[in-house]
N, C-alpha and C positions, 0 to 999 in steps of 0.2 A: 154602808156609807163609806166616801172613801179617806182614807186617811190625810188632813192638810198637810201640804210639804212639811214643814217643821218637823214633827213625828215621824214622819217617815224618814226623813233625812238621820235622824235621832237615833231608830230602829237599823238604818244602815252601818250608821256608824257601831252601831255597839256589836249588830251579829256578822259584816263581814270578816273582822279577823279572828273569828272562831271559828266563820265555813269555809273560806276560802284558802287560808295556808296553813302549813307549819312547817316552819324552816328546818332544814335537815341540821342544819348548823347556823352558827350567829353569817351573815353575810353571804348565805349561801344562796340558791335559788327554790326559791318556792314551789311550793307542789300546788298547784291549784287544779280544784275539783270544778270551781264555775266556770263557765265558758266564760269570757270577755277579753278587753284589753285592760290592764293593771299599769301602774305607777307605784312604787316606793316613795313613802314621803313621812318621816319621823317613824321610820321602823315597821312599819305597816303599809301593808296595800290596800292601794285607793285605786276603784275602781273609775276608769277614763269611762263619764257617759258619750254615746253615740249620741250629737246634735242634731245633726243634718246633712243637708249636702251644700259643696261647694258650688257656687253657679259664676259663670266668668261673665256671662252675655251681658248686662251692664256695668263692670268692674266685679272686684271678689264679693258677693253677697256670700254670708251664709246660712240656708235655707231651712228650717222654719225659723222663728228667733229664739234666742236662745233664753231658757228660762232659769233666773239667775237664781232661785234657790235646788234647784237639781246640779250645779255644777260646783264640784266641791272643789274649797279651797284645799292648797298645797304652800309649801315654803319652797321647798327646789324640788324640782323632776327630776326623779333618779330610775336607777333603769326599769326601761315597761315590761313587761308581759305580754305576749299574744296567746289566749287559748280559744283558739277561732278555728275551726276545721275550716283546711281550703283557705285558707287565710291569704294572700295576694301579697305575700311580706318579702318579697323582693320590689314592690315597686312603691314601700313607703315611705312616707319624706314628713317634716317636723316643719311646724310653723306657729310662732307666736304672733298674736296678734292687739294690739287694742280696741276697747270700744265692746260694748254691749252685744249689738250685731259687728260681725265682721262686714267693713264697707260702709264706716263711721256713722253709724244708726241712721241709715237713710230707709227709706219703706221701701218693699218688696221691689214696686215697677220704676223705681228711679234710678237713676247712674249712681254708682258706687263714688263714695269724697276719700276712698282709703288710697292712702301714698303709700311710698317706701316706709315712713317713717312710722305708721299705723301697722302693719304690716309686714313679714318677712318668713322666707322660706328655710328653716334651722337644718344642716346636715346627721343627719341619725345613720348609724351602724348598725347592722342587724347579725345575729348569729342563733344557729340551732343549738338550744339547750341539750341534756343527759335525757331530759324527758320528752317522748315521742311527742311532737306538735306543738310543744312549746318553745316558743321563739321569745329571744330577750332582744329590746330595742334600746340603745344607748346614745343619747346625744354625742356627736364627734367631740366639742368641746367639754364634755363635761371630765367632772374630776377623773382622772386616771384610780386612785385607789378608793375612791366612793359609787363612783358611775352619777353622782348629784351633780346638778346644773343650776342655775340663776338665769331666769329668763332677764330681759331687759327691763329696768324699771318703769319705762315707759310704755310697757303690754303689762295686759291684763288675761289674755287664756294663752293657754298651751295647748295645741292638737297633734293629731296623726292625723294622716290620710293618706291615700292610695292615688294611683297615679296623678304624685303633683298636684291633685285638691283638680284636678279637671275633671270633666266627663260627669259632672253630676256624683262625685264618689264621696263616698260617708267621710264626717269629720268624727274624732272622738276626741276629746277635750277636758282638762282642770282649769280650775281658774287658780291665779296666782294671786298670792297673800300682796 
C-alpha cells in the first residue's frame, strides 16, 4: 500500500540530510551521493522535484499540474546543485512564478491568463564544482557572501529549466514560504 503524501514528505525530510550530504566544512559544498537537482535552504538541502514540462503553445502552461504537497517549501533559494549526468547546465535559466499551475490555473487546453506580473525569467550563474559533475547554480542577484536569494513576494515556486522553459524541457521546482 502506498505511503499518503504526508508520510512520505515526513520520511523525506528526516532521511535526506543523512544520505544525501556532508559538508566538508561549514559553507562549503556538498558531496552528494543522489542524483538530482538540490537547493540550500536553513542549512540543508532540499531536494528541487522535477514537475513537468514547460508548454508555450497556449501561453506558459506547466505540464502535468503541479502537486502541491510534493513541492516543498523553502525560505530563500540559495545555491542548487546539479548531480544529473549529462546534465544540459549551460543552457539553464531560473524563473519564478505565481499560481498553482503555471499560466494562472487555467486547464490544460485553454490560453494561458499568466502576465509578466504572474510570471518571470530569473538570471542564474552556473559553475563547475571541486567534484567531477557536480555543478553549483546561483541566482545572479542573490547575496554575494550567502549565495541566498528572496524570490518576489508576489510568486509562489521557484524553478530551473533548460533551454529557457521551451521545447517541452523539464521544470524542477520549490515552493516558496
Amino acid at each position: 500500500m502506498p505511503l499518503s503524501p504526508r508520510p512520505r514528505l515526513a520520511l523525506v525530510a528526516l532521511a535526506l540530510p543523512l544520505l544525501v550530504f556532508a559538508c566538508d566544512k561549514i559553507g562549503g559544498t556538498p558531496e552528494l551521493k543522489q542524483v538530482g537537482l538540490f537547493t540550500q535552504s536553513a542549512g540543508m538541502l532540499v531536494e528541487m522535484r522535477k514537475l513537468g514540462t514547460l508548454r508555450t503553445t497556449l501561453g506558459p502552461h506547466l505540464f502535468p499540474e503541479i502537486p502541491e504537497y510534493d513541492v516543498l517549501p523553502v525560505d530563500y533559494v540559495g545555491p542548487m546543485y546539479v548531480n544529473i549526468p549529462e546534465f544540459p547546465v549551460a543552457t539553464v535559466k531560473g524563473m519564478e512564478w505565481h499560481g498553482y499551475r503555471l499560466g494562472g490555473n487555467t486547464s490544460v487546453g485553454t490560453p494561458s491568463t499568466a502576465t509578466p506580473h504572474d510570471w518571470k525569467t530569473v538570471p542564474v550563474t552556473t559553475e563547475q564544482t571541486k567534484t567531477p559533475g557536480l555543478f553549483k547554480i546561483v541566482v545572479t542577484a542573490a547575496d554575494a557572501s550567502t549565495g541566498r536569494w528572496k524570490p518576489e513576494l508576489s510568486h509562489e515556486y521557484f524553478g530551473l529549466t533548460t533551454d529557457g522553459g521551451t521545447n517541452g524541457s523539464p521544470v524542477w521546482a520549490v515552493r516558496i514560504r
